[in-house]
C-alpha positions in Angstrom: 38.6 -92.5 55.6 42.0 -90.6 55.1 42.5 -87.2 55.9 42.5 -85.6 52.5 41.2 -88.6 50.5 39.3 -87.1 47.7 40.3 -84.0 48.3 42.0 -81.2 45.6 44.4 -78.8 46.3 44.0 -75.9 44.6 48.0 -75.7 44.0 47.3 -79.2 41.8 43.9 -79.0 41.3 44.0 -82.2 38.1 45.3 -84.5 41.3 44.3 -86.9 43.9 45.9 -87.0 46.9 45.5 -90.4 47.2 47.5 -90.6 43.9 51.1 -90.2 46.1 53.2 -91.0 42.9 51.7 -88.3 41.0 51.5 -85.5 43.8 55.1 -86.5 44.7 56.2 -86.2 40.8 54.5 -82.7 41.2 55.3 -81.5 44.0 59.0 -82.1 43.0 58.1 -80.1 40.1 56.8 -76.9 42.0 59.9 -77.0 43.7 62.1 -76.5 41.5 60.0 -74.6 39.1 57.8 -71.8 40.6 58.9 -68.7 41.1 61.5 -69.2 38.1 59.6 -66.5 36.1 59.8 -64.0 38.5 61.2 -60.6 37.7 64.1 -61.4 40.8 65.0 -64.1 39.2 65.2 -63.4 35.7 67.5 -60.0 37.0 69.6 -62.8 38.4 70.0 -65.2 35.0 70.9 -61.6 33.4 73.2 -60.4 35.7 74.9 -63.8 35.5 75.0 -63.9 31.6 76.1 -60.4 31.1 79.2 -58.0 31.7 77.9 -56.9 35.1 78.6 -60.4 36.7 82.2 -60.6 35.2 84.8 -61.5 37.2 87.0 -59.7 34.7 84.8 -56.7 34.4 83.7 -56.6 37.9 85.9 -58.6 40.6 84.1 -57.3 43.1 80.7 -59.2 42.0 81.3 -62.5 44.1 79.5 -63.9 41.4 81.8 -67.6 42.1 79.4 -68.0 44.6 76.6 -68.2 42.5 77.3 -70.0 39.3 77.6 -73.4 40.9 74.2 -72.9 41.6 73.5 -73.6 38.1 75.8 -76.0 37.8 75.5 -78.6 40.3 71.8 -77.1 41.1 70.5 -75.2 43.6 69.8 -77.1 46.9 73.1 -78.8 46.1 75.1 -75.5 46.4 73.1 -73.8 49.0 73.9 -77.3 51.1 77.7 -76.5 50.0 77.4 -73.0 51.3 75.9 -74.0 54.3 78.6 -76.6 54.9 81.4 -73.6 54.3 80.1 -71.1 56.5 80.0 -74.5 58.8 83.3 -75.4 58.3 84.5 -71.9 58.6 82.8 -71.6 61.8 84.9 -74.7 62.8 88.1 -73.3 62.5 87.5 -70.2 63.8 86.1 -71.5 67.2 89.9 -74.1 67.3 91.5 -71.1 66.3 89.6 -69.1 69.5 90.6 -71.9 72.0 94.3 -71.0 71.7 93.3 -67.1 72.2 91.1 -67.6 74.9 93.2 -69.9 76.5 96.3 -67.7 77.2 94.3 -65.0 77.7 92.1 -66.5 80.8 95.2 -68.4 81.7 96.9 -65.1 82.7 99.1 -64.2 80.1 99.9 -61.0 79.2 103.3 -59.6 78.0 104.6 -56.9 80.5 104.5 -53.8 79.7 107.5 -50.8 79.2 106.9 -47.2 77.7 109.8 -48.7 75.4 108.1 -51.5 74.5 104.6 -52.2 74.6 103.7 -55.9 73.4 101.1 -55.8 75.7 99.3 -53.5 73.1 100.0 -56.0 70.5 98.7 -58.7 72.7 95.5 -57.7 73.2 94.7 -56.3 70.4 95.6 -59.8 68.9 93.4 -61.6 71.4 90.4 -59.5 71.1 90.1 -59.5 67.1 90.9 -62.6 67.4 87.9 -63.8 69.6 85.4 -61.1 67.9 86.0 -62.0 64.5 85.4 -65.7 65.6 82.1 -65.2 67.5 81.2 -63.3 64.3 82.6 -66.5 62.2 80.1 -68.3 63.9 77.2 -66.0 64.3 77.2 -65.6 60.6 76.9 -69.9 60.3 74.3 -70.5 62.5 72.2 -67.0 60.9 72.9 -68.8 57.2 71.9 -72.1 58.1 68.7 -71.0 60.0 67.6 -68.8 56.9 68.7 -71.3 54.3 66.1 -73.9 56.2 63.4 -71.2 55.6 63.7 -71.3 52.0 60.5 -72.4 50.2 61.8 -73.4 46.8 64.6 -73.6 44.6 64.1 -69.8 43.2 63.6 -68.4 46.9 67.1 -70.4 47.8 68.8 -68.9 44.3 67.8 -65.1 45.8 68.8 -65.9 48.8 72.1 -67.2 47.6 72.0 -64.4 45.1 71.9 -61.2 47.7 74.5 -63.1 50.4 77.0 -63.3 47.8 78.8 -60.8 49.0 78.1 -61.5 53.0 80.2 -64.9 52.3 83.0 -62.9 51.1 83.3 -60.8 53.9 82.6 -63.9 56.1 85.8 -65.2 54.6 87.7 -62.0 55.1 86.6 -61.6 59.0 88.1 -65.7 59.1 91.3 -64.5 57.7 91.7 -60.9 60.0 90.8 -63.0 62.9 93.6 -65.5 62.1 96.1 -63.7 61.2 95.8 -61.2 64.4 95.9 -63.5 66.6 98.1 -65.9 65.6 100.3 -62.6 64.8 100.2 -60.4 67.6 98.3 -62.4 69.9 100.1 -65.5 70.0 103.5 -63.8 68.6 104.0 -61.6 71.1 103.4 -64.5 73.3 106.2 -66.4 71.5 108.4 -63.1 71.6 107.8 -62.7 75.7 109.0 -66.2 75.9 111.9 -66.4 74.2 113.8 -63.3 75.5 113.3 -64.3 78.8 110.0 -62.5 80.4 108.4 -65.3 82.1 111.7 -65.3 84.7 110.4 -62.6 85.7 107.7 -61.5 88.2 105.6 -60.2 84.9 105.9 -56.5 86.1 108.4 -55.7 83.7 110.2 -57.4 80.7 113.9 -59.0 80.9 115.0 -56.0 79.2 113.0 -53.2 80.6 116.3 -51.7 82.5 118.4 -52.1 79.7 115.8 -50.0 77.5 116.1 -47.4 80.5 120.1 -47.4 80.7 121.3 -47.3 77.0 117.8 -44.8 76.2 118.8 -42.6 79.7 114.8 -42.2 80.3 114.3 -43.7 83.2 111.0 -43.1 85.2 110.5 -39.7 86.9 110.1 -39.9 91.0 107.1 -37.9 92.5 107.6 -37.2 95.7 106.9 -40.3 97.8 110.2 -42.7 98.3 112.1 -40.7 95.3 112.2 -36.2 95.2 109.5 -35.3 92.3 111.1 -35.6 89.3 114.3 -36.8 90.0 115.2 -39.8 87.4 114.8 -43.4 89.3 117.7 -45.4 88.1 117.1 -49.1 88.1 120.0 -51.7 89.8 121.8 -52.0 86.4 122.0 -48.2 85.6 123.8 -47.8 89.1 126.2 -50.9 88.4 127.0 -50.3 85.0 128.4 -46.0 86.1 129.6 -48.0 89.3 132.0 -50.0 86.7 132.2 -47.4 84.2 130.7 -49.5 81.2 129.3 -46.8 78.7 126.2 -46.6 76.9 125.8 -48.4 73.6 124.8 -46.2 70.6 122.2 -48.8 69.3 119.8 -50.2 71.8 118.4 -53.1 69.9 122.3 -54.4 69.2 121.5 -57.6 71.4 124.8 -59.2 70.2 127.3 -56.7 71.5 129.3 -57.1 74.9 127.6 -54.9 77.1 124.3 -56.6 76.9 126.3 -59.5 77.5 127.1 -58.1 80.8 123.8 -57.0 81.2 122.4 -60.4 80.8 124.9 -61.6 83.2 124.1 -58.7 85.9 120.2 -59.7 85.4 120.9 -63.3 86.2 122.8 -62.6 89.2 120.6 -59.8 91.0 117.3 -62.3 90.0 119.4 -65.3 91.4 118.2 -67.0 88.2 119.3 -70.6 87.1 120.1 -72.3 84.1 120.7 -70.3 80.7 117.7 -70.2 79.1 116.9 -66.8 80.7 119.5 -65.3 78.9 117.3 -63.1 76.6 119.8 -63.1 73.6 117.0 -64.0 71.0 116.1 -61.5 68.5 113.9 -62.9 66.2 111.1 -62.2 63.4 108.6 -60.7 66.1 111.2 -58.6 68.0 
């Protein structure tokens, strides 16, 4: 005999088991009917069908991610949701590959009291990676809860009361991007382009120019240079050798002297080529 044959459950206590047509019809039925009279849920159906769940009255309600659920139905959208978080999850671990990636490679933008993109550059690289990990922390948490949900009204309060978690699971996706994409990988781009990796990466292509046309150049203390006597860099020394005088704007890349500034760096760094000429000044400078 069976295991069960001729037995009642007391959940349906008019069936068979043996009857699988019936139990299945039922069971489908308990599904996606108990628990729909519950106080939580009927709060729910009200707050929906009232001023409170507004978008108008209340944008703040995230209440978009809860109407489809009676829409489309409810496994179907917590499915969806689970398939968002998923997908956001995705992108936010391609997205970590380029941070992590110039970060363990080695990169980071050198660093000047005049101008610190290294600042920028990390602070890009590490929201970047946290807000990913979080990105998808928050997928695998919402897919292993979803799986524990019993029937459809357990997965409608459960949709219900992480409304507002999938918002700000969308917002930590955006922050992530958008620092380090910004000021991870655009200080990256900046370093590039005015010339820093022909460098040894202990200071920037225009780190003695900075120095020259700001006079603050770093204070000696009392080892190769008196303490506190001014340490002027290889350009500062050519520039009074020749007599050039000091620009009145320091971020003026396209004037003459930085021209001969450029040409002076090229020389004393034996450098080749032109691309090293650091006369880019573009949207992240």
């Amino acid at each position: 005999m069976a295991i069960g044959t001729g037995c009642r459950l007391p959940l349906f206590p008019a069936l068979d088991l043996a009857d699988t047509t019936t139990v299945e019809k039922d069971r489908v039925e308990f599904v996606r009917c108990s628990g729909m009279h519950t106080t939580a849920v009927r709060d729910i159906v009200k707050y929906v069908t009232t001023y409170d769940g507004c978008l108008l009255w209340n944008p703040f309600s995230c209440i978009e991610f809860l109407i489809p659920a009676f829409t489309k139905g409810v496994p179907q959208h917590l499915e969806a949701m689970c398939i968002m978080h998923g997908e956001i999850a995705i992108y936010a671990a391609l997205f970590m590959t380029l941070y992590v990636g110039a970060y363990s490679g080695g990169f980071v933008p050198p660093y000047s009291k005049h101008e610190n993109m290294r600042w920028d550059s990390l602070t890009g690289y590490y929201l970047g990676i946290a807000c990913g990990i979080v990105n998808i922390y928050t997928s695998i948490l919402y897919r292993l809860a979803s799986a524990s949900m019993a029937r459809e009204s357990d997965a409608l309060v459960f949709i219900y009361y992480t409304r507002h978690f999938t918002a700000l699971n969308i917002v930590v996706f955006c922050t992530g991007t958008v620092a380090g994409l910004w000021f991870g990988l655009g200080s990256a781009d900046t370093s590039m382009r005015r010339g820093d990796h022909c460098l040894d990466g202990s200071m920037s292509f225009r780190t003695w120019w900075y120095e020259w046309v700001l006079d603050d150049f770093p204070l000696g203390h009392g080892v190769f240079y008196a303490k506190g006597e001014p340490v002027k860099n290889p350009w500062a020394k050519k520039a009074e050798e020749l007599g050039i005088s000091r620009p009145s704007d320091s971020q003026d890349f396209s004037q003459a002297t930085f021209s001969m500034f450029t040409e002076f760096m090229h020389g004393h760094f034996e450098l080749s080529g032109n691309e090293c000429l650091s006369t880019y000044s573009g949207f992240f400078s």
